[in-house]
DSSP file (Angstrom, degrees, kcal/mol; ACC not computed):
  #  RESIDUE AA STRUCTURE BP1 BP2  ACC     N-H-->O    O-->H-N    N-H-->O    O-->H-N    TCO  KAPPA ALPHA  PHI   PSI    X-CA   Y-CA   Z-CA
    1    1 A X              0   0    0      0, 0.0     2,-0.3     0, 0.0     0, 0.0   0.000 360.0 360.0 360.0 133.7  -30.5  -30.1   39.7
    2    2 A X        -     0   0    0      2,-0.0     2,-0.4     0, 0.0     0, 0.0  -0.910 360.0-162.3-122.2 154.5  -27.2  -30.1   37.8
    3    3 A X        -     0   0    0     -2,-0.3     2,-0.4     0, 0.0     0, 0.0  -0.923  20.9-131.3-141.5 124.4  -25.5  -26.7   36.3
    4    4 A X        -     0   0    0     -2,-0.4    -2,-0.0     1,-0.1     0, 0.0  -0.424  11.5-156.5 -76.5 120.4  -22.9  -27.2   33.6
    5    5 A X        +     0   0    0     -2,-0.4     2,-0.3     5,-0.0    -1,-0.1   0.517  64.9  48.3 -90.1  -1.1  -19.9  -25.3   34.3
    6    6 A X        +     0   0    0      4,-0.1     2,-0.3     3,-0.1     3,-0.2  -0.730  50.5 124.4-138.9-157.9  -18.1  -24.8   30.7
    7    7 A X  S  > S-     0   0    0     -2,-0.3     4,-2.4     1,-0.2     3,-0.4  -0.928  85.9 -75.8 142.1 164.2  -19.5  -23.8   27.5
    8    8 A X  H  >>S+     0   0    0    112,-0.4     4,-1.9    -2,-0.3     6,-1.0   0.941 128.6  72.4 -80.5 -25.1  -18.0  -20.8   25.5
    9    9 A X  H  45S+     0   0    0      1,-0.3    -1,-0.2   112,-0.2    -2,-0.1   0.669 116.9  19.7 -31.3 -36.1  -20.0  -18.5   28.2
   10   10 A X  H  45S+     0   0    0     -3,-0.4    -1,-0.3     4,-0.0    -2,-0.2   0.624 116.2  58.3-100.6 -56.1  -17.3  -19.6   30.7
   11   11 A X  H  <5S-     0   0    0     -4,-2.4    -2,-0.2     1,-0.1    -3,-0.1   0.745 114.0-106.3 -97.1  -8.1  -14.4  -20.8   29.0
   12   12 A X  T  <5S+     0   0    0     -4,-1.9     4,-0.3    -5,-0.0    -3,-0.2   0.475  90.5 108.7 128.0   1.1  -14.1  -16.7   26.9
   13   13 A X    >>< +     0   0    0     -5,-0.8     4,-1.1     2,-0.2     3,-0.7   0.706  45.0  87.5-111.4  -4.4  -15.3  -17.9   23.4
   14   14 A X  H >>>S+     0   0    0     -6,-1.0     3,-3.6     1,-0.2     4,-2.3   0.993  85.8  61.1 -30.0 -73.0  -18.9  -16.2   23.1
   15   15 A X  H 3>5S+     0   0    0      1,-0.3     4,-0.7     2,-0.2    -1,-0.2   0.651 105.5  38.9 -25.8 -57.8  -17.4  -13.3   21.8
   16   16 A X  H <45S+     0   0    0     -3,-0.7     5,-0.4    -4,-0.3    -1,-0.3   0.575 115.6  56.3 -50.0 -33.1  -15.9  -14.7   18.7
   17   17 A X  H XX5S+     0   0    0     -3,-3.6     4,-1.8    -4,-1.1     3,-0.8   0.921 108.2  48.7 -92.5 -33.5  -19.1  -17.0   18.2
   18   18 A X  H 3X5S+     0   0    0     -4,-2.3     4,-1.8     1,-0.2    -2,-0.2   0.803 110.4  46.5 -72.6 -26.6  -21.3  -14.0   18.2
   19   19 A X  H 3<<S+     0   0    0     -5,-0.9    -1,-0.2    -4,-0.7    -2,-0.1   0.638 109.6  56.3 -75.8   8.5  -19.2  -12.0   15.8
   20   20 A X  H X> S+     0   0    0     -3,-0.8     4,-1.5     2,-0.2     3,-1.2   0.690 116.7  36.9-105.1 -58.1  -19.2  -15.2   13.7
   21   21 A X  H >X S+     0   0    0     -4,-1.8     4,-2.5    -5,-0.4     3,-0.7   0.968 115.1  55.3 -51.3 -47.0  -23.3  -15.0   13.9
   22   22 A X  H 3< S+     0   0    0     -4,-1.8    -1,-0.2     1,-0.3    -2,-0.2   0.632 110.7  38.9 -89.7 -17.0  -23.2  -11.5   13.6
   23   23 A X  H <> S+     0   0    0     -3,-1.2     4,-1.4    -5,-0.2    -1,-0.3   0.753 119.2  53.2-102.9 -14.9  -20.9  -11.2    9.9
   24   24 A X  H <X S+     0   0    0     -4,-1.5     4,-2.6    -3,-0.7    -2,-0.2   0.888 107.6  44.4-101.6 -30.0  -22.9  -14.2    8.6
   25   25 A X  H  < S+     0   0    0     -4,-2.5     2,-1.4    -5,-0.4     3,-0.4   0.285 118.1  45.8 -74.1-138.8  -26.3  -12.9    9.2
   26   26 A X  H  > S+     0   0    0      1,-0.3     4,-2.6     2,-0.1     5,-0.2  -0.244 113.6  52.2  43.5 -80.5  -25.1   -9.4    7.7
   27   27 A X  H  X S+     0   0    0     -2,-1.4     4,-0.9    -4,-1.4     5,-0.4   0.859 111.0  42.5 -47.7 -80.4  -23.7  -11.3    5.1
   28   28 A X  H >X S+     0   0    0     -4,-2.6     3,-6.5    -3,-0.4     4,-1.3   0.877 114.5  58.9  -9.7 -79.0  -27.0  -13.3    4.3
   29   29 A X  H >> S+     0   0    0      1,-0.3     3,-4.5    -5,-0.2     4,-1.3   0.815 104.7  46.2 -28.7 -80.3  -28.6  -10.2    4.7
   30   30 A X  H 3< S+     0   0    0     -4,-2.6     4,-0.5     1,-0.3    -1,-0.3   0.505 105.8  48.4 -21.2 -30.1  -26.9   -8.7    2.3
   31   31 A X  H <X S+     0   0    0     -3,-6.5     4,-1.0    -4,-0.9    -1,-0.3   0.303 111.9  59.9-121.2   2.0  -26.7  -10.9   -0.9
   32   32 A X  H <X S+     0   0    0     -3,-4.5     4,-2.3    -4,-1.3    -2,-0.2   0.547 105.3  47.9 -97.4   7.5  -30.7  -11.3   -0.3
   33   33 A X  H  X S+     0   0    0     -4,-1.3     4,-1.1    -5,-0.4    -2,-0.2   0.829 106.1  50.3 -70.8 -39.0  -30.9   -8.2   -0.6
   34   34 A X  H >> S+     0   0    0     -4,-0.5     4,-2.4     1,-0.2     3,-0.6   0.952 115.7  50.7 -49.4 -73.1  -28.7   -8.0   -3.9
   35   35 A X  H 3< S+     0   0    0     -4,-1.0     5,-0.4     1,-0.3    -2,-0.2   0.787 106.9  48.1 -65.5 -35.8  -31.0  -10.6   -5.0
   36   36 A X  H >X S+     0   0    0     -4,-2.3     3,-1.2     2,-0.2     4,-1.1   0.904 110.9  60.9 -57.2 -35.7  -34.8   -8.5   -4.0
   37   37 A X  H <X S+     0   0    0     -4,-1.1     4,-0.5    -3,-0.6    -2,-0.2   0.992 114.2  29.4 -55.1 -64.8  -33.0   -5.5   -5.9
   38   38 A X  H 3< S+     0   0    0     -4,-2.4    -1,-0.2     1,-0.3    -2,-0.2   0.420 111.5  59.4 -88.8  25.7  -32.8   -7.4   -9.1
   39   39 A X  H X4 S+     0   0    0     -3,-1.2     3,-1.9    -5,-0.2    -1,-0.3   0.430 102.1  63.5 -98.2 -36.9  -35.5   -9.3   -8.7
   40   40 A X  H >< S+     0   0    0     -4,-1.1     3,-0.5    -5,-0.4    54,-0.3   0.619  88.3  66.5 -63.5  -6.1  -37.1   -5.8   -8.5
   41   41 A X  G ><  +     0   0    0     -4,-0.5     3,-2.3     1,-0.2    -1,-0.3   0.747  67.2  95.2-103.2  -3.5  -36.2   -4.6  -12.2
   42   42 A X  G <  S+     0   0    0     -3,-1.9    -1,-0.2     1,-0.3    -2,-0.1   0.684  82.1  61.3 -52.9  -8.1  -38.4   -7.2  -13.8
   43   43 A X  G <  S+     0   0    0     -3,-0.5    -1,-0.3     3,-0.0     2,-0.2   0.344  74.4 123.8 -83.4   8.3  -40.8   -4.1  -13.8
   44   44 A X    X   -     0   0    0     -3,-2.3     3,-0.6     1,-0.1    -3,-0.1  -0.441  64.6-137.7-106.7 126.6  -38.7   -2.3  -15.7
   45   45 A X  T 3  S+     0   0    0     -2,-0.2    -1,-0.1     1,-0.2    -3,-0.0   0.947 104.0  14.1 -55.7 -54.0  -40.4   -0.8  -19.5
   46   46 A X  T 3  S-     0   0    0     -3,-0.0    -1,-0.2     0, 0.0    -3,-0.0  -0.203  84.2-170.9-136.1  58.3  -37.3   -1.8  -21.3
   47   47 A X    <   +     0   0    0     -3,-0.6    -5,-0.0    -6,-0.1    -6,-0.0  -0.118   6.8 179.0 -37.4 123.3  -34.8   -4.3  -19.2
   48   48 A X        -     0   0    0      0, 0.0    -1,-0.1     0, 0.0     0, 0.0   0.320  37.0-131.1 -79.2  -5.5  -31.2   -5.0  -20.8
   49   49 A X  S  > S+     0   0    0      1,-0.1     4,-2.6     4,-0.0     5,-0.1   0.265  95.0  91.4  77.7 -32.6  -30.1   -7.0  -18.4
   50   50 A X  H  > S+     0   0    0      2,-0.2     4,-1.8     1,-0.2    -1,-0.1   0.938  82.3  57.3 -59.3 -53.3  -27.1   -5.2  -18.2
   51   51 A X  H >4 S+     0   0    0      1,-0.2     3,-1.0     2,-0.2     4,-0.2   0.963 112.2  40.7 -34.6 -77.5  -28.8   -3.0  -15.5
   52   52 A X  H 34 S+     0   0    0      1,-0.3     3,-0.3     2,-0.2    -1,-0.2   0.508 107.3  62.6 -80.0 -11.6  -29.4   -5.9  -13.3
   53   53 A X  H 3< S+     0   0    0     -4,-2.6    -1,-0.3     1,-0.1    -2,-0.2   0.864 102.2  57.7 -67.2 -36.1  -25.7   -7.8  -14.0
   54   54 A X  S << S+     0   0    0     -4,-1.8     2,-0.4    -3,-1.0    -2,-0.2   0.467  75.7 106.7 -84.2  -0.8  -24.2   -4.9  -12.5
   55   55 A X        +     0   0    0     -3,-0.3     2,-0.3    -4,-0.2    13,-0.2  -0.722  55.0 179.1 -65.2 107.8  -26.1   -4.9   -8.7
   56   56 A X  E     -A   67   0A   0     11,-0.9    11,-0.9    -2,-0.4    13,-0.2  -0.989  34.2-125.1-135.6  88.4  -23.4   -5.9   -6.7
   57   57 A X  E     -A   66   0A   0     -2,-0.3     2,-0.4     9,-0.2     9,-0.2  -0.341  25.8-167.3 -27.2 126.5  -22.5   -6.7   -2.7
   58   58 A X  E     -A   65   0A   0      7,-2.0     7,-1.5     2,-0.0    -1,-0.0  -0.928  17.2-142.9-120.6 111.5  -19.5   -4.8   -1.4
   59   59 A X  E     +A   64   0A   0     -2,-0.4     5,-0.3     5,-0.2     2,-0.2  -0.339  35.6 171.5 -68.6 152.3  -18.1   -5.9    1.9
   60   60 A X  E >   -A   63   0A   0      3,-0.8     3,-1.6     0, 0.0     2,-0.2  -0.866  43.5 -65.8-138.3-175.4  -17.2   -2.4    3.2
   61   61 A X  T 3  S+     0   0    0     -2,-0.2     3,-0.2     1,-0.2     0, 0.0  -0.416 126.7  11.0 -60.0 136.0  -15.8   -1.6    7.0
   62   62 A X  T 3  S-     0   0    0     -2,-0.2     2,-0.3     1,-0.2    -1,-0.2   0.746 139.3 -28.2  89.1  10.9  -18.4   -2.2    9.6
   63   63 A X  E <  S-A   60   0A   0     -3,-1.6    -3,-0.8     2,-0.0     2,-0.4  -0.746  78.8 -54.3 161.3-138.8  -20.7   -4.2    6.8
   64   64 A X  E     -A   59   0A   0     -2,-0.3     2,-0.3    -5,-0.3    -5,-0.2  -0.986  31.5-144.1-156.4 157.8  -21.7   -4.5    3.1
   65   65 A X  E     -A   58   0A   0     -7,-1.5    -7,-2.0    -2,-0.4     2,-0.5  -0.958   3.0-152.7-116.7 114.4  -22.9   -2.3    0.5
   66   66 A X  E     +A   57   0A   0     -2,-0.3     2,-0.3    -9,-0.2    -9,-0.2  -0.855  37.6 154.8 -69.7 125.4  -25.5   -3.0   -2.4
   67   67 A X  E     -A   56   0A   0    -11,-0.9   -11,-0.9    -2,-0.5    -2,-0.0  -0.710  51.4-126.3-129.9 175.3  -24.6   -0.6   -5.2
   68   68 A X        -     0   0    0     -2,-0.3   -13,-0.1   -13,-0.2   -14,-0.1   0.193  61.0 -94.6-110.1  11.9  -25.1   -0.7   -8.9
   69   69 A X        -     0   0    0    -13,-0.2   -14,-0.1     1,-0.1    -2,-0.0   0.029  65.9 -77.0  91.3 -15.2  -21.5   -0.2   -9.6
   70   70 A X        +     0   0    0      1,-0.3     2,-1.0     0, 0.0    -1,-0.1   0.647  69.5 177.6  72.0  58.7  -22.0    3.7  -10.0
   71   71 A X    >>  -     0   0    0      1,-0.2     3,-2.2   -20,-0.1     4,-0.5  -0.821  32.1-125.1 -95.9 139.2  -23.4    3.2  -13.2
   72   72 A X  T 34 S+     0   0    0     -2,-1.0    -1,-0.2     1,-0.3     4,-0.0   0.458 104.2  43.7 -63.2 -16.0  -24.4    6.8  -14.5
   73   73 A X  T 3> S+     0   0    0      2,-0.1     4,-1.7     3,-0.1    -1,-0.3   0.017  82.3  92.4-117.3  19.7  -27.6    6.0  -15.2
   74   74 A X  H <> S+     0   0    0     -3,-2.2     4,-2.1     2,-0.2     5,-0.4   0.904  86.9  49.5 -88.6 -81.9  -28.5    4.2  -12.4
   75   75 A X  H  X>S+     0   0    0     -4,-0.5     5,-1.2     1,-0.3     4,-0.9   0.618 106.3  60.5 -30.1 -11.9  -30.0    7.3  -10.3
   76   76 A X  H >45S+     0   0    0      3,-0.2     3,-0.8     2,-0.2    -1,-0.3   0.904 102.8  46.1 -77.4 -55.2  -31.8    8.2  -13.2
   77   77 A X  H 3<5S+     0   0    0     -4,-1.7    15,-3.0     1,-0.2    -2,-0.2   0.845 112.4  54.0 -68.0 -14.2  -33.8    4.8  -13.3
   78   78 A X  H 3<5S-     0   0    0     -4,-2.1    -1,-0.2    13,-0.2    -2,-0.2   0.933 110.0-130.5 -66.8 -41.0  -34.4    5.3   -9.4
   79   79 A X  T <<5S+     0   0    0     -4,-0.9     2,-0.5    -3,-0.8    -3,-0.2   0.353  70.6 126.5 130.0  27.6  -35.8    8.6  -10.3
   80   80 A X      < +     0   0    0     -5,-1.2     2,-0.3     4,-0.1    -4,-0.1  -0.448  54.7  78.5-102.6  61.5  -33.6   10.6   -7.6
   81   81 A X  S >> S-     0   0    0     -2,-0.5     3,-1.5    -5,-0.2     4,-0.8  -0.977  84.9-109.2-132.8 160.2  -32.0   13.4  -10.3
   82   82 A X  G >4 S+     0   0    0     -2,-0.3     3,-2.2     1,-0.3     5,-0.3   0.996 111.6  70.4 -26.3 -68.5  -32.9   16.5  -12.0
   83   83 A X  G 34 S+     0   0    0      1,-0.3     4,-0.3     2,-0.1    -1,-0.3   0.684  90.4  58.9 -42.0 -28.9  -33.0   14.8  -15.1
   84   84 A X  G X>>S+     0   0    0     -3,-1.5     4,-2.7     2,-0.2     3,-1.1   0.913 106.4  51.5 -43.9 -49.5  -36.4   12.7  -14.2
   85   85 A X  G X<5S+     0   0    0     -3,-2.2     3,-1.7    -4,-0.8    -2,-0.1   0.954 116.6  37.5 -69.7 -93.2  -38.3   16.0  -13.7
   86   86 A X  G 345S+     0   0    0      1,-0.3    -1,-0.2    -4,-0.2    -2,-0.2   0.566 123.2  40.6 -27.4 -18.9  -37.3   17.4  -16.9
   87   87 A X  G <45S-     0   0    0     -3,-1.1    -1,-0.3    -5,-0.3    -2,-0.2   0.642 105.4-125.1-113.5 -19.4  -37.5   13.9  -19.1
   88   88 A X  T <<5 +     0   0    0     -4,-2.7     2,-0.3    -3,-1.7    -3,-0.2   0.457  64.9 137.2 107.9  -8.2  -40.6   12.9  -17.3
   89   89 A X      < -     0   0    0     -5,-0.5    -1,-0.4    -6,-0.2    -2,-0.2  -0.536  39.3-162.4 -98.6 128.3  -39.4    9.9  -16.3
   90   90 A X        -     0   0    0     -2,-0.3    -1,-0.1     1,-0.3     2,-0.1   0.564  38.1-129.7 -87.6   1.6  -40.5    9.0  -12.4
   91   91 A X        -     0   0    0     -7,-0.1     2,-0.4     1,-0.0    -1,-0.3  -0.381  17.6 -80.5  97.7 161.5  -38.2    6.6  -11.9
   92   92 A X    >   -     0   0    0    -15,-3.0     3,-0.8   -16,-0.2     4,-0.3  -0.925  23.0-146.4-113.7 104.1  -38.4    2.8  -10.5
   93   93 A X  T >>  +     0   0    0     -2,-0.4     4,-0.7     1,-0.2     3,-0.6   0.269  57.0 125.8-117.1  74.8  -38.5    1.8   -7.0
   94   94 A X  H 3> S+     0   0    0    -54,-0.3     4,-0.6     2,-0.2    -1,-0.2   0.497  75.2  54.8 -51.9 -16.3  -36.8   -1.2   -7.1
   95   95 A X  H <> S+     0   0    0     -3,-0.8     4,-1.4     2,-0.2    -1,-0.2   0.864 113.7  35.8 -83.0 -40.7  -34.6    0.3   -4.5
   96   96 A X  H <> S+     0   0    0     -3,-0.6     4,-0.6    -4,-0.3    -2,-0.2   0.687 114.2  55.1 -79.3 -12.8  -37.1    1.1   -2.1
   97   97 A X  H  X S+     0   0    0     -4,-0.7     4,-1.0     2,-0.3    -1,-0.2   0.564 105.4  53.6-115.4 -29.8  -39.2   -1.8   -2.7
   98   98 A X  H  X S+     0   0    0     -4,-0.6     4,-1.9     2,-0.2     5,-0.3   0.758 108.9  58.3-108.0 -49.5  -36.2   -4.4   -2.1
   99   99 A X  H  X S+     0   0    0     -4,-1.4     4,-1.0     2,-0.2    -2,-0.3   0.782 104.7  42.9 -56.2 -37.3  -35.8   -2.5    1.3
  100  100 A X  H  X S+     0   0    0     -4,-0.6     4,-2.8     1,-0.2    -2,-0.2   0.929 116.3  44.5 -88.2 -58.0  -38.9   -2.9    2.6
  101  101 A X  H  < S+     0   0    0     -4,-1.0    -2,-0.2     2,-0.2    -1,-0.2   0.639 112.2  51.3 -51.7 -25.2  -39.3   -6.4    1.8
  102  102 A X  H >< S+     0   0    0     -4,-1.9     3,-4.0     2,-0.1     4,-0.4   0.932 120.2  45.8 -86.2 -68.8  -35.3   -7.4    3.1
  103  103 A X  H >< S+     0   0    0     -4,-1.0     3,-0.9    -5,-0.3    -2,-0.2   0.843 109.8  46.3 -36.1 -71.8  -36.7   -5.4    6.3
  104  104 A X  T 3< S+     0   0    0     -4,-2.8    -1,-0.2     1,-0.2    -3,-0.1   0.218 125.9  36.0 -77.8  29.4  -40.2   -7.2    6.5
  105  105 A X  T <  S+     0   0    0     -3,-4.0     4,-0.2    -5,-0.1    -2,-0.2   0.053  78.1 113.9-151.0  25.8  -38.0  -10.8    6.0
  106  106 A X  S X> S+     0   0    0     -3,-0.9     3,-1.9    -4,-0.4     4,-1.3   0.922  74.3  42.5-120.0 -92.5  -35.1   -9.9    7.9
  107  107 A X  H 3> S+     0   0    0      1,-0.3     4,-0.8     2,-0.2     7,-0.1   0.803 114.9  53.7 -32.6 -28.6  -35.6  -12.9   11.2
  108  108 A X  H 34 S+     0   0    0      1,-0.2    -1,-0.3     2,-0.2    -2,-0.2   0.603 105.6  50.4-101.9   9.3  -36.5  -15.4    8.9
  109  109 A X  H <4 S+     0   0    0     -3,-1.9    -2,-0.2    -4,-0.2    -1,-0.2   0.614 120.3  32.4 -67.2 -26.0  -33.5  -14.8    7.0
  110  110 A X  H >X S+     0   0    0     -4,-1.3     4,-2.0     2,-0.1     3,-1.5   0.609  89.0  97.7 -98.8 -31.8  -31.1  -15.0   10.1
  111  111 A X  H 3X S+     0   0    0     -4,-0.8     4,-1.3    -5,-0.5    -3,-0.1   0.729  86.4  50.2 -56.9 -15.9  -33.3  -17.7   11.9
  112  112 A X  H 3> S+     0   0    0      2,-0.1     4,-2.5    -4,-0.1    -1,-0.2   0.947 113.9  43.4 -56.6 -53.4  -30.6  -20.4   10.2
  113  113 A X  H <> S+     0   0    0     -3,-1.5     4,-1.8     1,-0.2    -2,-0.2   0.920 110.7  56.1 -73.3 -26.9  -27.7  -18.6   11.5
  114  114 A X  H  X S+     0   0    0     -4,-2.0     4,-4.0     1,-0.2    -1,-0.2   0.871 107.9  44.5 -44.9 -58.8  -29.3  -18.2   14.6
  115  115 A X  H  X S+     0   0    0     -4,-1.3     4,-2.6     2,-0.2     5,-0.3   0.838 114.6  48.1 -46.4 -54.7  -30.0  -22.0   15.3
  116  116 A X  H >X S+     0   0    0     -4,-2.5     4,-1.5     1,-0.1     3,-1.5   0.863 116.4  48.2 -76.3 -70.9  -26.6  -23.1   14.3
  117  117 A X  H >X S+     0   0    0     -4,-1.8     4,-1.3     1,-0.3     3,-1.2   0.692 104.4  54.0  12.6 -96.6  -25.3  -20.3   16.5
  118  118 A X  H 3<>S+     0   0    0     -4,-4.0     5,-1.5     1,-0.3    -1,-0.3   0.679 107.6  52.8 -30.4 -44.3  -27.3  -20.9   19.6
  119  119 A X  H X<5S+     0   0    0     -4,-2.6     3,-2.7    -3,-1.5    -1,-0.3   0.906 103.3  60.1 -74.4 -25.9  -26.0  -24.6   19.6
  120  120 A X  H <<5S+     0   0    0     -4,-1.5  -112,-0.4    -3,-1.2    -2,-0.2   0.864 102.6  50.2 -12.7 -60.2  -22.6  -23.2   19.4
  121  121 A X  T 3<5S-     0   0    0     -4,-1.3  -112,-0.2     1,-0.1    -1,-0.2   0.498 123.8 -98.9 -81.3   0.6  -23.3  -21.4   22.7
  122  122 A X  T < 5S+     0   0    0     -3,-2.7    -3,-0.1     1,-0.4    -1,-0.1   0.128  86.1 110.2 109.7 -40.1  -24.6  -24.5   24.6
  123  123 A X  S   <S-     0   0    0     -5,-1.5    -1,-0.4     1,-0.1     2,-0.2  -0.398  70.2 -87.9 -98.6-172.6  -28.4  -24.0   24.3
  124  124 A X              0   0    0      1,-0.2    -1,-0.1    -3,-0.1    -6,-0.1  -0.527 360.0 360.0-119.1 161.4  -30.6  -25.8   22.5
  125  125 A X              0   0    0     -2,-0.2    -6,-0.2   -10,-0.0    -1,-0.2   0.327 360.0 360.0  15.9 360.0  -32.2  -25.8   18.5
């Protein structure tokens, strides 16, 4: 039996290689997310395009954000204002729909960073 005595586990550099894993998986996460949201307006009655150029990543503290830029009419086409009830209009839920799917694809989306990671730390694929 042999036991290998350095590695970043030892020598202090885990820390840094998991926060490295840990902003690129986010990161991933994040811009496939961008991309299920606006893959998600192709149901949309009368697409401009316009809509779906403005769906955006935003690194924020602690993370990312997907927004739509705060375009004023974006909560309308989600259907979460007044103004649906009254125009009739239910909405899209490209938002919700992007979420569940980022959610139920979420491991095989990190399983890259994971692998290059892992040999980072000394173990193996």
């Amino acid at each position: 039996m042999s036991v290998k005595t350095s590695g970043p586990i030892l020598d202090g550099t885990a820390p840094e290689v998991t926060a490295e894993f840990l902003e690129e998986s986010v990161e991933a996460l994040a811009e496939r997310g961008r991309r299920l949201v606006q893959e998600n307006t192709a149901v949309f009655r009368h697409p401009t395009g316009h809509y779906r150029s403005a769906i955006v990543t935003e690194a924020r503290p602690g993370g990312y954000a997907i927004t739509d830029g705060g375009l004023v009419y974006g909560p309308w086409l989600a259907g979460t204002t007044r103004r649906n009830a009254s125009t009739g209009f239910p909405g899209y839920d490209h938002w919700e729909e992007a979420a569940r799917e980022l959610d139920s694809d979420m491991v095989r989306i990190v399983t890259p960073q994971l692998r290059n990671y892992r040999r980072k730390l000394g173990g193996r694929r």
